[in-house]
C-alpha positions in Angstrom: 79.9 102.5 100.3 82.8 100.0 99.5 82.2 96.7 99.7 84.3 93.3 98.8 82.5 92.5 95.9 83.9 95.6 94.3 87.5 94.3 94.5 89.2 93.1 91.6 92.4 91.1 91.3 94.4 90.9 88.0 95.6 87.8 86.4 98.3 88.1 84.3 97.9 85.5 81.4 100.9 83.3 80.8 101.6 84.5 77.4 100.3 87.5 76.3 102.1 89.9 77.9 100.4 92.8 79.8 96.9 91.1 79.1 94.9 89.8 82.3 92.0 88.6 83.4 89.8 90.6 85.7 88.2 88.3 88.5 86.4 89.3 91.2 87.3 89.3 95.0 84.0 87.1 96.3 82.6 85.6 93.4 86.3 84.4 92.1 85.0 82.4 89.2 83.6 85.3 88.1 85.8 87.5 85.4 84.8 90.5 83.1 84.5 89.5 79.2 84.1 91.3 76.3 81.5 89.3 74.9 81.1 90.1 71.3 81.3 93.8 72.2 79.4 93.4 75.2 80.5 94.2 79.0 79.8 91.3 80.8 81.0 88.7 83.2 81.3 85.1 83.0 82.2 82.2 84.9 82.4 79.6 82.6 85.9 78.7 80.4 88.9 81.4 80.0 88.7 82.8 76.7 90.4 85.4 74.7 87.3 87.9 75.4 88.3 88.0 78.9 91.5 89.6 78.8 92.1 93.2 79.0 95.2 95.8 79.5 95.6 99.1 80.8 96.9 102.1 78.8 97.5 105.0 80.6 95.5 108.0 80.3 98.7 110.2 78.7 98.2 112.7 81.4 100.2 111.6 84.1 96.8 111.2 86.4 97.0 107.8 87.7 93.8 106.7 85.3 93.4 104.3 82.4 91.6 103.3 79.7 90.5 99.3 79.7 91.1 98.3 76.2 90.1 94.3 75.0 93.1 91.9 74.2 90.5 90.5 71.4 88.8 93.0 70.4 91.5 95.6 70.2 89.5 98.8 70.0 86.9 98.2 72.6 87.3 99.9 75.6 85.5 99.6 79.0 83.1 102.7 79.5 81.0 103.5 82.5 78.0 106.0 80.4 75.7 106.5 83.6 75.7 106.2 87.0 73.3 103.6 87.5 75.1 99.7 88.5 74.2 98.5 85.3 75.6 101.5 83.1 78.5 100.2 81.9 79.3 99.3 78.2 81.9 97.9 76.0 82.9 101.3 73.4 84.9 101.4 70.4 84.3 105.3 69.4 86.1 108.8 70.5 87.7 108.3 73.5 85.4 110.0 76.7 86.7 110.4 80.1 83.8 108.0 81.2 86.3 105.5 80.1 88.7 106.5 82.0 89.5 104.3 85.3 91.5 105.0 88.0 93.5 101.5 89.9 93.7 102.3 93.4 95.4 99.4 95.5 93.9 97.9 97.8 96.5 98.8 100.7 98.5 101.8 101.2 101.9 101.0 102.8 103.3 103.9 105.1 107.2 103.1 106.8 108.1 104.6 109.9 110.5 103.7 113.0 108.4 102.8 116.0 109.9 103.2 120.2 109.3 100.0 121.6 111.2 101.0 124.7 112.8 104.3 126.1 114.3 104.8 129.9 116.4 107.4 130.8 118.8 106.3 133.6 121.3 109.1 133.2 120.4 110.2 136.6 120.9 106.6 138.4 123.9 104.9 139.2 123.0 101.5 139.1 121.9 99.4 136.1 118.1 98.8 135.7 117.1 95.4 134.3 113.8 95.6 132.2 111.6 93.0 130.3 109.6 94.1 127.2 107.4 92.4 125.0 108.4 92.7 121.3 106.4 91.7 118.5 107.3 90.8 114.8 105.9 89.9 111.4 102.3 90.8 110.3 100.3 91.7 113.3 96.6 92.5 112.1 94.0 95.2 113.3 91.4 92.8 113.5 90.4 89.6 114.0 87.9 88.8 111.4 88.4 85.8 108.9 90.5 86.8 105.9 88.3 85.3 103.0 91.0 84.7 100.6 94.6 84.4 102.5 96.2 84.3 98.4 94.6 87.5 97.3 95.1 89.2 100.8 98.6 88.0 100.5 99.4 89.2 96.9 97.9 92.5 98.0 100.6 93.4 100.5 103.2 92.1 99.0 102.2 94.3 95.5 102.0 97.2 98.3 104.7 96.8 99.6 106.8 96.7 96.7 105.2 99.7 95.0 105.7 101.9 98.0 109.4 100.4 98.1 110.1 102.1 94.5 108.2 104.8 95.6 110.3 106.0 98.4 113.5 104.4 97.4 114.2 102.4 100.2 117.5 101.4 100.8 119.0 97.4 100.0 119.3 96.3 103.5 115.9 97.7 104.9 114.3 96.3 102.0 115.6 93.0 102.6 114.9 92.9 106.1 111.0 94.1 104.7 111.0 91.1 102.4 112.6 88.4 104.1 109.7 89.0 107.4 106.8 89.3 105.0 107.8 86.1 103.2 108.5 84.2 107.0 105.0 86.0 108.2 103.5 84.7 105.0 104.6 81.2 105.3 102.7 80.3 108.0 98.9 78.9 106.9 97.3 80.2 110.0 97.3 83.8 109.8 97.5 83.8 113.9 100.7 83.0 113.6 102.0 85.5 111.2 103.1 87.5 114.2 105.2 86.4 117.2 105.4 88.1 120.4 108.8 87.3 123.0 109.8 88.6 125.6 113.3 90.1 125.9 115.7 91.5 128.9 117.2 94.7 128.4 119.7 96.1 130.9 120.3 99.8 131.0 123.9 101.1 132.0 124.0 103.7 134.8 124.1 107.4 133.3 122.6 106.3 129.8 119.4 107.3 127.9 118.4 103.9 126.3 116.0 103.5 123.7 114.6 100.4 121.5 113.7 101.1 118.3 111.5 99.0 115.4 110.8 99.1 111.6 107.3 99.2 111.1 105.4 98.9 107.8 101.4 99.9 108.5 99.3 99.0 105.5 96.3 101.3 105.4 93.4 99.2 103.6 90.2 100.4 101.9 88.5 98.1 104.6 89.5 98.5 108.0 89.3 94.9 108.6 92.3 94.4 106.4 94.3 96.9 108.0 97.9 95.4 109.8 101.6 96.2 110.4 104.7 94.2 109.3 106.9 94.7 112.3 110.5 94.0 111.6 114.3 94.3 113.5 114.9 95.9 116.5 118.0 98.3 117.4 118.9 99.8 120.9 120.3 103.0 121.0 122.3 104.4 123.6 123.2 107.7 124.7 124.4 110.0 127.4 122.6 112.9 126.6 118.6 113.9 125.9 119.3 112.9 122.1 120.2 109.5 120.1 122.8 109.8 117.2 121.7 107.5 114.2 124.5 106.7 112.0 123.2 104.1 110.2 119.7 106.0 109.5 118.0 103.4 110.7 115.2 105.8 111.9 113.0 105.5 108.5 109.2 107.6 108.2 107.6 107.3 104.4 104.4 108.1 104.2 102.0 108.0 101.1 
């Protein structure tokens, strides 16, 4: 079973490049050390002998090996399945020191329907009020236990799965821009906002309201949200929409 405990956030260190400390999700003065060719971890002083980087496996397979900063040859090694089986090595290279970094969120993008009537029928214009809802709207509403590591984890999301599927300038401006407004805000209730808004629909038109949605997946269900973003009506006189401006979007991982 997963639990938080067994989430790690990476530091980088101010100077050397690609180094970082590894600290851990609950305990957070707690990081791993290399301590004179030991695996261990400490939460005393940052020292050299905490810092490690991540060279990739050559194969193209998404895992690493976790080499020392300070003692350049030692790698982290996991020799048994046990908890406590795990070993600073400086030999052959084994795949049991191979690890693989999965993120804590996977972002999927997709255009959601807020709102659809079809009045092509009617010959009188229908007024209607709907309720739509931006920035970070969670699953749940458990306590986050650390809003700055929850926080860096989106955003690292989302700007991996950005790269990943290429998403255009303007969408991934209108991504950033509500993350960093949701984000603002200390209370995480009011990293969402829900109004109300009045939509009238023309006599012999199929209307539809359309939203950008970004739903990040996470390891624990209790992080699980969406980052809801800008609405767009579209209008049409048959059973189908045109969408010149491709603002309809779905990207999944």
């Amino acid at each position: 079973a997963l639990y938080p405990d067994q989430l790690r956030t990476l530091e980088p260190h101010p100077s050397r490049k690609g180094c970082y400390y590894i600290v851990n999700e609950v305990h957070s003065q707690y990081r791993i050390a290399d301590s004179k060719h030991n695996f261990g971890v400490y939460d005393g002083p940052h020292y050299n002998d905490q810092l490690f980087r991540f060279v990739p496996s050559g194969k193209n397979d998404g895992f690493f090996y976790i080499y020392s900063c300070h003692y350049t040859n030692d790698r982290v090694a996991k020799y048994g399945v046990g908890n406590d089986k795990m070993s600073m090595y400086s030999g052959p290279k084994y795949p049991d020191q191979l690890w693989k970094l999965v993120p804590r969120f996977k972002a999927n993008f997709f255009t959601d329907e807020v709102f659809h009537f079809d009045n092509r029928q009617g010959s009188n214009p229908i007024t209607r009020e709907v309720s739509v809802t931006t920035g970070i709207k969670r699953s749940t509403t458990s306590t986050i236990r650390s809003k700055t590591t929850f926080k860096h984890s989106i955003e690292a999301s989302l700007s991996g799965a950005i790269k990943m599927f290429d998403v255009g300038v303007t969408t991934t401006t209108e991504f950033s821009a509500e993350l960093e407004t949701s984000f603002s805000e200390t209370n995480e209730q009011s990293w969402s906002k829900t109004e109300k808004i009045t939509f009238i629909i023309p006599p012999g038109k199929n209307f539809k309201v359309m939203q950008h949605k970004v739903d990040f997946e996470g390891k624990f269900s209790s992080d699980s949200c969406s980052l809801l973003t800008a609405i767009k009506i579209f209008e049409s006189t048959e059973a189908y929409f045109d969408d010149p401006d491709d603002f309809i979007i779905s990207y999944s991982q």
